[in-house]
N, C-alpha and C positions, 0 to 999 in steps of 0.2 A: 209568680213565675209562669213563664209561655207552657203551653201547650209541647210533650214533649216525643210523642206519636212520631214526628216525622223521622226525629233523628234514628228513633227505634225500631222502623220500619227499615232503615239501610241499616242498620246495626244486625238485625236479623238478616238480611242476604248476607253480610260478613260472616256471620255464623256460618253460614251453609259449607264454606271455604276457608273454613280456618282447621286449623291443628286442635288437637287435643287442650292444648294447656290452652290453647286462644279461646275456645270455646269458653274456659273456664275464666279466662280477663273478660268476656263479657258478660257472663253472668255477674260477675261484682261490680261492674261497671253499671249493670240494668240495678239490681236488685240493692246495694250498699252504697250506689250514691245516684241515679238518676230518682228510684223509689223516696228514698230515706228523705234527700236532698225537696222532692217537690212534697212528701206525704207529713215529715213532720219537722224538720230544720228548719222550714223557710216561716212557718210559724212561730217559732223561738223570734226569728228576727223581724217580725212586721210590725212590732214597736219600737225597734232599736231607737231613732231619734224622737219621735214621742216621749221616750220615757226617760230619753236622757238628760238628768236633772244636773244643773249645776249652781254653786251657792253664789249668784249674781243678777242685777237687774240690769246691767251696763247692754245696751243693746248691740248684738251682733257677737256676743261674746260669747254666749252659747254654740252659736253656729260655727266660728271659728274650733271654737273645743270639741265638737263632735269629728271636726274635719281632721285632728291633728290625733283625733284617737281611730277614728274610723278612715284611713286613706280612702279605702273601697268595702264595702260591705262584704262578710262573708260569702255570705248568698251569692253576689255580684262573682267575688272571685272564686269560688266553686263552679259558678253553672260556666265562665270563662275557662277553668280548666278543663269540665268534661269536654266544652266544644275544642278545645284543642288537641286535649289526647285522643279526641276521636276520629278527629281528619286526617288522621294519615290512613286509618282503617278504612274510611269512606275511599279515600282513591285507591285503594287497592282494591276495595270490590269494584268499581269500577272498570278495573285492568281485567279482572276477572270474568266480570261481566262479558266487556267487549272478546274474551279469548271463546267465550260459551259462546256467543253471536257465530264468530269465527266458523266454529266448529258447525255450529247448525246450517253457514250457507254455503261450506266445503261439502256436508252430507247432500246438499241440494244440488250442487255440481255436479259432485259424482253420479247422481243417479239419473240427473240430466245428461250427461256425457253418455254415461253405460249403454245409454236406448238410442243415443245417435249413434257412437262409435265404439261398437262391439269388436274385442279384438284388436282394436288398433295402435292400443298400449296405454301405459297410465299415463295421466295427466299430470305434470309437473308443476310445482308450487313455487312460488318466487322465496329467496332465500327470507326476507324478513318473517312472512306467514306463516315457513317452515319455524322458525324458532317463536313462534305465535303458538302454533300448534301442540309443540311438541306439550306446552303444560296442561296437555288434556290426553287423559287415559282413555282408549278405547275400549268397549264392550262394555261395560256400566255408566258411559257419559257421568267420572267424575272429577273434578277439578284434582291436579295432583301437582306439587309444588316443588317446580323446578324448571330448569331455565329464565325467561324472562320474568315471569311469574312469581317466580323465587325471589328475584334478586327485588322486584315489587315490595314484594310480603317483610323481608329483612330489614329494606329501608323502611317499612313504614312502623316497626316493631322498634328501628333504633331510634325513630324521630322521636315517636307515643315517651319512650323511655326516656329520653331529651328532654320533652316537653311535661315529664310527670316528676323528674330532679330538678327543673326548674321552679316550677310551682310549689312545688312541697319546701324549696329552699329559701321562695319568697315567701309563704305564708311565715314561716318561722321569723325571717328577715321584718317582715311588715309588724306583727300582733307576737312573738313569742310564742309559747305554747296554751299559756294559759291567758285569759281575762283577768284582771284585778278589779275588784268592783270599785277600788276609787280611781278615779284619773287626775292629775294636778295637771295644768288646763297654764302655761306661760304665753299666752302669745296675745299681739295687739289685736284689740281693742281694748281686752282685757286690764283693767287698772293693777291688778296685782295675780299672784299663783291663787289660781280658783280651784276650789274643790270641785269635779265632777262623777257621778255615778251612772253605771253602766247597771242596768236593769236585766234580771234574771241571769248574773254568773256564771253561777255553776251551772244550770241546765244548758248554756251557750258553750261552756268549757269541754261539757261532754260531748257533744254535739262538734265541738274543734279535736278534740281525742277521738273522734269516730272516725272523723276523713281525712285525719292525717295517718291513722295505720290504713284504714282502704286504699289509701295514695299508697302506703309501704309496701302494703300489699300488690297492691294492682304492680309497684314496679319489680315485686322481688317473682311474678307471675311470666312480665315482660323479659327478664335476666334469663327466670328459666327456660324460655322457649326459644332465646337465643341459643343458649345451650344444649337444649334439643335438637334444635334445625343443623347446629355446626355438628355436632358428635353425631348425627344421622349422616352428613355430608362425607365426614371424616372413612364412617364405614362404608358407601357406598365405594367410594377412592378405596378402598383396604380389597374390596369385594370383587373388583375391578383386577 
């Protein structure tokens, strides 16, 4: 499996700007399936069709029966889901990003303006910049979440959660829960139903119970912070 540093690297600026609970979806994220996934799963499977035996010499028969047990390799379809639960977090530090930018060449104005035009009034901000601006709190330069910025962070919390009910509903849809170590193998070339075995089971079984509660996980994490962000919103409006 690739090198996994870069993703990690914008994974951490997301942190900087996340919420409480989000902090806490990317630590399972880092540590219960990017770690887990490259330090010891992807070892379970790097014999998967190596080892997988079936009782035939009919040629091509094998390869079809691996194809008809394994659509996509697990590994394949995990490292496929972190990279999609994790694009919507990547554009939103993005948005992020560019509002911190913002904020740093508005403080440069000002101070550029203050020394040409003393007195002369404040400088007016075009309407889009203003609602740019507004998700940045002055006097500790920290991101705070709301306005455009808000509405960023929402969608990419409802997408991650799309995209983590998807996957979890295919993996069940594709493989079931568990591996069966024999596979009965119907398809041509194959002269008859061939017996097939799938090599190390149970340790692949656990390893499939690992990341489908991290997946329940990760999304009952996402649920929650939906529900945070709203019943925060909810009081703000009450407070008002």
């Amino acid at each position: 499996m690739g090198d996994w540093s870069f993703l990690g690297e914008f994974l951490e600026e997301v942190h900087k700007h996340s919420t409480v609970i989000g902090k806490v979806w990317l630590t399972v994220l880092f540590i219960f399936r990017m770690l887990v996934l490259g330090a010891a799963a992807e070892s379970s499977w790097g014999d998967e069709q190596a080892d997988f035996q079936c009782d035939t010499i009919q040629p091509g028969c094998e390869n079809v029966c691996y194809d008809q047990a394994f659509p996509i390799s697990h590994i394949r379809y995990w490292v496929l889901q972190i990279i999609f639960v994790s694009t919507p977090s990547l554009v939103y530090m993005g948005h992020a990003m560019h509002t911190v930018r913002m904020q740093e060449k508005r403080k440069l104005r000002e101070a550029e303006r203050a020394k040409e035009v003393r007195g002369a009034g404040s400088y007016q901000y075009p309407v889009a910049e203003k609602a740019e601006l507004s998700c940045w709190e002055e006097g500790n330069g920290r991101i705070v979440l709301q306005g455009t910025l808000l509405n960023t962070y929402v969608c990419s919390i409802l997408i991650r959660t799309t995209m983590e009910v998807a996957f979890i509903v295919g993996q069940y849809l594709l493989y079931g829960i568990f591996l069966d170590t024999l596979h009965v193998c119907r398809r041509s070339p194959c002269p008859h139903p061939v017996n097939c075995y799938v090599s190390r089971p149970t340790e692949k079984n656990v390893f499939i119970v690992f990341m489908l509660a991290v997946g329940a996980l990760s999304l009952l994490l996402s649920l929650a912070e939906l529900y945070h962000l709203g019943w925060k919103k909810i009081r703000q409006r009450f407070a008002k």
